[in-house]
KEPAKOL-53693 format. One record per residue: x, y, z of N, C-alpha, C in turn; residue in three letters. Coordinates in steps of 0.05 Angstrom, whole numbers, plus 32768, in hexadecimal, padded with zeros to 4 digits. Layout:
<pts>
XYZXYZXYZAla
...
</pts>
This chain:
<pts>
7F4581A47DD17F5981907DCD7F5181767DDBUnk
7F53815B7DC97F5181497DD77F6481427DEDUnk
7F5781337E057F68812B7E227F6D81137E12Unk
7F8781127E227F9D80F37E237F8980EA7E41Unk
7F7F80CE7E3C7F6E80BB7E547F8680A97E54Unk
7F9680AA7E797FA0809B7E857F9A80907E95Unk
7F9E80747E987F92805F7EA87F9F80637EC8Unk
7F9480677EDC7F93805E7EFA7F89804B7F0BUnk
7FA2803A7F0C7F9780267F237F9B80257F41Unk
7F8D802A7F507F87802E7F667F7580177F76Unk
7F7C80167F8D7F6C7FFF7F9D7F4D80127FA9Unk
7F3C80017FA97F2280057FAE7F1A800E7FCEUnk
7F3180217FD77F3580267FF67F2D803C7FFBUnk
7F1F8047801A7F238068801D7F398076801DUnk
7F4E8065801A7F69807D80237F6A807E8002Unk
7F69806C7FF17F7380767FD07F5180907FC2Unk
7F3F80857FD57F2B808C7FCE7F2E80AC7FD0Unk
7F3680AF7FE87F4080D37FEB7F5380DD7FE3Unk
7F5F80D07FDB7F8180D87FCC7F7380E47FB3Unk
7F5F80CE7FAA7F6380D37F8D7F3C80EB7F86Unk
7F3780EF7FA27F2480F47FA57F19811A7F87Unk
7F34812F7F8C7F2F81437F757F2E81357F5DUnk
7F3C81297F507F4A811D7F437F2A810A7F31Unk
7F2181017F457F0680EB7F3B7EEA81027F38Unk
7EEE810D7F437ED481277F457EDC81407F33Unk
7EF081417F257EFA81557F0E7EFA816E7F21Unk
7EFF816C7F387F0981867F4E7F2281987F45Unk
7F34818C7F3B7F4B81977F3D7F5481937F17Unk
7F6381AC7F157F6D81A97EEE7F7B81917EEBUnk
7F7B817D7ED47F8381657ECE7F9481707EB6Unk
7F9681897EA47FAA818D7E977F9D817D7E78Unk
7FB581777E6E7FA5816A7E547F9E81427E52Unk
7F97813E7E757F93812A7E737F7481237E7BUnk
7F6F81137E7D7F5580FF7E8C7F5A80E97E99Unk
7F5080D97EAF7F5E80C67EBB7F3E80AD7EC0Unk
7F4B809C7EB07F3C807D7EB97F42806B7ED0Unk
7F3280707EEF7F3880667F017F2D80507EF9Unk
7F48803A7F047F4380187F0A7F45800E7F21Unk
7F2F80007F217F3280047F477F397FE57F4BUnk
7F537FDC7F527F4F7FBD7F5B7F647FB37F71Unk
7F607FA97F7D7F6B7F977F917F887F9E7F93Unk
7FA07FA97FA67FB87FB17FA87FCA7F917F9AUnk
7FC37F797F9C7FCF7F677F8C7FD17F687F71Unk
7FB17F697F667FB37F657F4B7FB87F837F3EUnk
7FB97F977F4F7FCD7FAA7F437FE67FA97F45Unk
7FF27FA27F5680117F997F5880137F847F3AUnk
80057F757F3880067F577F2380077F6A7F09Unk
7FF07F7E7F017FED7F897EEF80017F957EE8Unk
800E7FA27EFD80217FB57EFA804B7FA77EEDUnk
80467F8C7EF080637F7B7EEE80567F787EC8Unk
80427F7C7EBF803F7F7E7EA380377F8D7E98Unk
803E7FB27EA6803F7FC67E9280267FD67E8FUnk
800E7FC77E9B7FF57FCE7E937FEA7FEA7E92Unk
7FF37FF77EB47FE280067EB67FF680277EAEUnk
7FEA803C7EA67FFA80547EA08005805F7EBFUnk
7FF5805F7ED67FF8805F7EEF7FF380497F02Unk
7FFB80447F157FEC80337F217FF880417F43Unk
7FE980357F5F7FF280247F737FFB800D7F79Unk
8013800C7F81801F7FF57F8380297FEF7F9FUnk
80297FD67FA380407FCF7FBA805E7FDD7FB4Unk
806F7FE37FD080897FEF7FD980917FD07FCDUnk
80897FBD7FD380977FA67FCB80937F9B7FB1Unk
807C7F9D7FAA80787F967F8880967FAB7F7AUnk
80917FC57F81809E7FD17F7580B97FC97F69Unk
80C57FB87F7980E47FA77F7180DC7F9C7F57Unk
80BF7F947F5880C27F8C7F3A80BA7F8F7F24Unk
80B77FA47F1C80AD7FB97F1480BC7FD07F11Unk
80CF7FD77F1480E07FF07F1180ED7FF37EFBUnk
80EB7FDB7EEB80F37FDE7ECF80DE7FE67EBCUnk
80CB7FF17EC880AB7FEE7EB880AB80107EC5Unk
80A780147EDE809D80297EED80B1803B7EFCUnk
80AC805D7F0180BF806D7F0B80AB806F7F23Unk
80B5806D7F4280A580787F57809A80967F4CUnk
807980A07F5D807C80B47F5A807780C27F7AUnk
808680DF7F78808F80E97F94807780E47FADUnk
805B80E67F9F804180E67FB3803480D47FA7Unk
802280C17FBD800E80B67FBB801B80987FD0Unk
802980A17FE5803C80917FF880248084800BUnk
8028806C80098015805D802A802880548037Unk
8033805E805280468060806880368057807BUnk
8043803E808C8038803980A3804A804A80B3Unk
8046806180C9805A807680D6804B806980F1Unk
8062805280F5805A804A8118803E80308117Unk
803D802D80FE801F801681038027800D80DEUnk
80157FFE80E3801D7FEC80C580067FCE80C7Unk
80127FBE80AC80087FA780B180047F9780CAUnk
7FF27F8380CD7FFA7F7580ED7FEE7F5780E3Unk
7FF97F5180F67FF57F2C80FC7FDF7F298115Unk
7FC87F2181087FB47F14811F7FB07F068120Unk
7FA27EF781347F997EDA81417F877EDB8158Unk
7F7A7EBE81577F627EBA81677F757EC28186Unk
7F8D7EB481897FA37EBE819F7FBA7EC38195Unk
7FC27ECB81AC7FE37ED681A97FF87EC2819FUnk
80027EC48187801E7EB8818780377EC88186Unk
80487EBB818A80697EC0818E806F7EC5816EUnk
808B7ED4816680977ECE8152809E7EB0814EUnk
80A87EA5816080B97E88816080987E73815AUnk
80857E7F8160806E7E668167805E7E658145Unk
805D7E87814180537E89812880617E82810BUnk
80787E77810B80867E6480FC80847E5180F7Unk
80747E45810180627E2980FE80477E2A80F8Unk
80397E4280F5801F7E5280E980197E4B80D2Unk
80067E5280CA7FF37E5180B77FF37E7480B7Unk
7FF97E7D80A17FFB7E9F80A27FE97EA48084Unk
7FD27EB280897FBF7EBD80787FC97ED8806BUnk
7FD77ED480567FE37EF1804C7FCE7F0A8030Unk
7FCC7F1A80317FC17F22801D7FD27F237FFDUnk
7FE67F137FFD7FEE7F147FE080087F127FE1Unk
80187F087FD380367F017FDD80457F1F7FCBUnk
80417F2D7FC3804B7F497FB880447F5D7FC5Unk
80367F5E7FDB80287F797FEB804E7F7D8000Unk
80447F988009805E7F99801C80577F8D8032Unk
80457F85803980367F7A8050804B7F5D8054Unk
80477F51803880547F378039807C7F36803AUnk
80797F4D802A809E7F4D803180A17F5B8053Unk
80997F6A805C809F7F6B807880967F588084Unk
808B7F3F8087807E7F2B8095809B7F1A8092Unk
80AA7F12807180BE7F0F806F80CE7F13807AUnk
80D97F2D808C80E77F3A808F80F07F4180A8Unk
80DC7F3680B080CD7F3480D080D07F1780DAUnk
80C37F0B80D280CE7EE480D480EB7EE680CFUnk
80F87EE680BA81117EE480AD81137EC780A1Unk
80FE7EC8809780FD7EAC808180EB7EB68060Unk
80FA7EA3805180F17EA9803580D27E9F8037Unk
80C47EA4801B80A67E99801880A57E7B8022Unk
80B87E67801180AA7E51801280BE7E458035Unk
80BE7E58804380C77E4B805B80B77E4F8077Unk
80A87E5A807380847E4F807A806F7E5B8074Unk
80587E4A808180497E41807380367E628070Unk
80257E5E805580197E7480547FFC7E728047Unk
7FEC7E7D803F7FD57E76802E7FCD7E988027Unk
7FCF7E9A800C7FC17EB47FFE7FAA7EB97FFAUnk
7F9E7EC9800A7F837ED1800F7F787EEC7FFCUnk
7F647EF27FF77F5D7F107FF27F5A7F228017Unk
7F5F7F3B80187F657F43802E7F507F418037Unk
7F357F4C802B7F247F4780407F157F318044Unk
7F1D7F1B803D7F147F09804C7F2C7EEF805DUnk
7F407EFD806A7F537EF680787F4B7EF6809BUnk
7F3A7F09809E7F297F0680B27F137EEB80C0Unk
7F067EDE80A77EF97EC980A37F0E7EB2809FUnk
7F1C7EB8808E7F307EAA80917F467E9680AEUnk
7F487EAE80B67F567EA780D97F387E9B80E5Unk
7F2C7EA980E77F0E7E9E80FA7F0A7E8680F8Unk
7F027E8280E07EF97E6080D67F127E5180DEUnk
7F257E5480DD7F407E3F80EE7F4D7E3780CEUnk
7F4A7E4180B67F537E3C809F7F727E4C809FUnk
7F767E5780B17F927E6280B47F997E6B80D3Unk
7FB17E6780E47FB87E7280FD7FB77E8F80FDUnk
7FC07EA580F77FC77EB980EA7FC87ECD80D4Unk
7FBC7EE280DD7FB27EF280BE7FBF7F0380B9Unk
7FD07F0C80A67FDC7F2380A87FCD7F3E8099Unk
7FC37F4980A47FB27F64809A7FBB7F808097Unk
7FA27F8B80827FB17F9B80777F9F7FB68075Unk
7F937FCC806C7F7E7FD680637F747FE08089Unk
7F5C7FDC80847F497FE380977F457FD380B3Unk
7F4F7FB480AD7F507FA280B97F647FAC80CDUnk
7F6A7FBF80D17F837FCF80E57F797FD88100Unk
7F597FDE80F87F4D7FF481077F337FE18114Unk
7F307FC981007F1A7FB3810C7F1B7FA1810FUnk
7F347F9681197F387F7581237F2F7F75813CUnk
7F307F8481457F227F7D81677F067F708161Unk
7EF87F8481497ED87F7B814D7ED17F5C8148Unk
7EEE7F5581397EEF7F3081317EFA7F208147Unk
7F027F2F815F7F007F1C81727F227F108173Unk
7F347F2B816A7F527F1481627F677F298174Unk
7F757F2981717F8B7F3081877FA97F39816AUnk
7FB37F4C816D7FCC7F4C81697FE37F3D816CUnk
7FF07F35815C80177F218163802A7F38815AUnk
801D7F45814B80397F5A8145802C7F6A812FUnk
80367F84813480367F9A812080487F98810FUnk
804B7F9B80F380677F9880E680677FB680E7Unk
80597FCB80DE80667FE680E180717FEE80FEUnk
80677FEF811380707FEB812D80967FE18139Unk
809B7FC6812680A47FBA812C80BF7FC48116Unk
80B67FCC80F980C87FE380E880CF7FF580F5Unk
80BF8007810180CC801B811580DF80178128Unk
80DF8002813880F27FFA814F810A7FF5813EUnk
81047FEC812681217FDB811A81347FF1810CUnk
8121800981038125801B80F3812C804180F3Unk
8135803981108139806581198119806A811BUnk
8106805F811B80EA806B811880DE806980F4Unk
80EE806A80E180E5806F80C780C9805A80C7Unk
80BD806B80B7809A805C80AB80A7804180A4Unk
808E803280A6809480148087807D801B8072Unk
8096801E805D808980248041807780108034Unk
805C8014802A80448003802480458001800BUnk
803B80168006803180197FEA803B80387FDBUnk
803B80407FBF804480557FB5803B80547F9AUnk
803480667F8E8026806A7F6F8048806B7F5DUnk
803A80637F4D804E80607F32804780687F19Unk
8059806D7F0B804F807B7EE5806180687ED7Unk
805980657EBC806380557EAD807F805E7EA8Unk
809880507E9580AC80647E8E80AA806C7E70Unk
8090805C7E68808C806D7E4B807F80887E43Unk
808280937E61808080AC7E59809980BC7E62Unk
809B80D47E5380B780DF7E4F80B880EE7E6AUnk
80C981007E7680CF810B7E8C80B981227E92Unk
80B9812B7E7F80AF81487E868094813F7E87Unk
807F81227E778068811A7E7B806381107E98Unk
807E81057EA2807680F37EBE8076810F7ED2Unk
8084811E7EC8807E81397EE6806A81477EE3Unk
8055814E7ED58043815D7EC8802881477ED7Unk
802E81307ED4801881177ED9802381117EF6Unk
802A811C7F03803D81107F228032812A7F2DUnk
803181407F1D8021815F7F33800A81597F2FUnk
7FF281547F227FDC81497F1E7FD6813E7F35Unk
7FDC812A7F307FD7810C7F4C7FDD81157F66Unk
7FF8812F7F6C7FFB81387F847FE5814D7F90Unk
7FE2815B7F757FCB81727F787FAD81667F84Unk
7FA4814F7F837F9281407F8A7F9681377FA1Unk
7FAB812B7FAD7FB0812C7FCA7FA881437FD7Unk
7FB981517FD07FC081707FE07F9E817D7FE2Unk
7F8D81757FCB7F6F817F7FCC7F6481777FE2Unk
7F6481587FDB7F5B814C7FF37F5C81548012Unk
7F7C815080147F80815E802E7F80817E803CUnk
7F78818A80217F6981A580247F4681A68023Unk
7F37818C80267F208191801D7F198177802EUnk
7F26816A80417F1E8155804A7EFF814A8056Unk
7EF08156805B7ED6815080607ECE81448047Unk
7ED0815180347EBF814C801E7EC9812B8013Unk
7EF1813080147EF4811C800E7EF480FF8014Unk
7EF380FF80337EF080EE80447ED180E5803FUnk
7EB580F4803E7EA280EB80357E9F80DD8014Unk
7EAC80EA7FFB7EAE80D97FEA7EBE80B87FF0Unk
7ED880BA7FFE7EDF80A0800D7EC1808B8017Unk
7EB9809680267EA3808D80387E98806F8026Unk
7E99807080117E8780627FFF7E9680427FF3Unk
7EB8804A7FF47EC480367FFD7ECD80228019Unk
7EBF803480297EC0802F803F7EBA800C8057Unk
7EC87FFB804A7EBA7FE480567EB17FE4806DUnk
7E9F7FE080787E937FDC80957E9F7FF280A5Unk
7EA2801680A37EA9802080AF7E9A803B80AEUnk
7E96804380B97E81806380C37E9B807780C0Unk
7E95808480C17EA180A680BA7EB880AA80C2Unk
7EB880A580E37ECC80AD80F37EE7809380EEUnk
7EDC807D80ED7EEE806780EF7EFA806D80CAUnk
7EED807480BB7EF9807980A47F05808F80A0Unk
7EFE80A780A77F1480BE80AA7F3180B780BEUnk
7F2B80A980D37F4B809F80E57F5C808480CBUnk
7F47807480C27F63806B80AC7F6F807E8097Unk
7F54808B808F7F67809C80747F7E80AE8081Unk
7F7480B5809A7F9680C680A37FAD80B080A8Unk
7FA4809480A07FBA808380AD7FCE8090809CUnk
7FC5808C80767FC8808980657FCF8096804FUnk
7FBB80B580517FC280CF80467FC880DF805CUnk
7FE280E780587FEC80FC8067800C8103805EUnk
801B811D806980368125806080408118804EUnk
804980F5805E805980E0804D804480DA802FUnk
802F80E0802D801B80DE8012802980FA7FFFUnk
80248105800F803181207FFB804981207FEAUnk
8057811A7FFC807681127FFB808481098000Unk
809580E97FFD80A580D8800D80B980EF8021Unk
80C080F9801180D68103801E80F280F38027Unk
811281088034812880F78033812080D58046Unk
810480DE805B810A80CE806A80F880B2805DUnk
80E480B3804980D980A1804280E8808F802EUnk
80FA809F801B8107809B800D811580808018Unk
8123808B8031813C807D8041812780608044Unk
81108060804C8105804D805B81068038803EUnk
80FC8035802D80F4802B8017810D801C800EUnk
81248032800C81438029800D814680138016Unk
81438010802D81457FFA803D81377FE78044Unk
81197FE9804781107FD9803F81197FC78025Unk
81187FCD800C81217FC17FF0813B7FB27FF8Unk
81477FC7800681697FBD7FFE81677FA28017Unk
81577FA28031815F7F8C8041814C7F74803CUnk
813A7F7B8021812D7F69801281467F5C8006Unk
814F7F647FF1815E7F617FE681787F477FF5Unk
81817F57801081987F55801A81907F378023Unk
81757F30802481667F138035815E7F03801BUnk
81647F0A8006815E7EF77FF481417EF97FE4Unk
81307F0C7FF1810F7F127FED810A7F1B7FD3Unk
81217F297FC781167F367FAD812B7F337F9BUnk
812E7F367F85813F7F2B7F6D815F7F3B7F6FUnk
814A7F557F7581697F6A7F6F816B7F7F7F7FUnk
817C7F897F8781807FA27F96817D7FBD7F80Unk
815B7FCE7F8F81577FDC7F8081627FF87F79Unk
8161800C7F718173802A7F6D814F802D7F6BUnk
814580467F7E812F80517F78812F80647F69Unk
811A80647F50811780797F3E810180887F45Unk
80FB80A47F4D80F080B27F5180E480C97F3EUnk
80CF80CF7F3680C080EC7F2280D380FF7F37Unk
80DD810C7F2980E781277F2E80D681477F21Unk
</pts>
């Protein structure tokens, strides 16, 4: 019998790289499907994703507001900062109060990165100043003096020291203090809603089954990672992919659920996003 080929868009990272690691190597049963990985940038999948494109994708926790008329969350494929998250660097230290008069290097105004930066200042977009960068070159970015401030995202977590920059604030860090401890929700895979119920749960154990491989097979999968690996050796890329795949990847759960809640809703509550969302979840 011919396979139904569903499109996957995924960012070009080790942590999506091992997620989706059975899954790309035909390790694990795919059922009566096949899957076309698209590998591009967490923006222009967010972008892609506000017009329907992809049958799956990764998306921003914050794209997702717009987009939920298009897409049902699905239970796994969660990027949780649990105690660490995005951060704000600089050649030196600034203040909240000082970096309001910044030049802030963002990776894309739809990443969650940029609504907790929101959220964190407590000012809308056009109430300062910002400049949209691709992430990895936000590094070069701050250096050359083309921006005060970079807000980073990815790998850049684990190698700003080697650029010579200093920390102003963790936003996951700083979610936690604000938040009983709950993660700040990043990113989360999504399915179209033109597929019927019983297609989105059938295609939601798939995608989990490939986690769960991974993290039953991790050597292997952490070495297929390796190859997305920007400027990082083994060890430094196995400590991000645990930033990234782990429990909360498996399964939001009540407590990730809650976090996302609120995130959205004090989006919402600040003016950041159009509408106060009701999360739809694959069951």
């Amino acid at each position: 019998m011919e396979k139904r080929t569903l499109t996957l868009g995924h960012s070009p990272d080790p942590d999506d790289a091992f997620m989706f690691y059975g899954l790309a190597k035909g390790l694990i049963p795919a059922g009566g499907f096949s899957f076309e990985h698209i590998l591009q940038d967490i923006q222009t999948l967010n972008e892609r994703a506000t017009r329907g494109e992809l049958d799956v994708s990764a998306v921003s926790i914050h794209a997702y507001a717009y987009v939920s008329d298009k897409y049902a969350l699905l239970p796994s494929g969660a990027s949780m900062g649990d105690g660490y998250g995005p951060m704000l660097v600089s050649r030196r230290r600034f203040s909240k109060e000082e970096m309001a008069d910044k030049t802030i290097a963002v990776p894309g105004t739809m990443t969650s990165a940029f609504l907790a930066l929101q959220l964190w200042l407590g000012k809308r977009a056009g109430e300062f100043n910002h400049i949209v960068v691709p992430f990895d070159r936000i590094f070069e970015t701050v250096r050359s003096g083309a921006a005060d401030v970079g807000l980073i995202i990815h790998e850049g977590q684990l190698t700003y020291q080697n650029e010579g920059l200093v920390v102003c604030e963790d936003l996951g860090l700083w979610w936690g203090r604000e938040n009983e401890g709950l993660p700040l929700p990043l990113g989360g895979n999504v399915i179209h809603k033109r597929f019927d119920a019983a297609t989105r749960k059938e295609i939601s154990d798939i995608l989990t089954s490939s986690i769960q491989f991974s993290l039953d097979h991790r050597p292997a999968a952490v070495e297929h990672a390796l190859q997305y690996a920007r400027d990082m050796g083994r060890d430094l890329a196995d400590k991000f992919v645990g930033m990234y795949v782990n429990h909360w990847t498996l399964d939001y759960g009540a407590k990730g659920r809650e976090s996302i809640r609120r995130f959205l809703g004090r989006a919402f509550e600040q003016g950041l996003i159009p509408h106060r969302q009701e999360l739809e979840f694959v069951k």
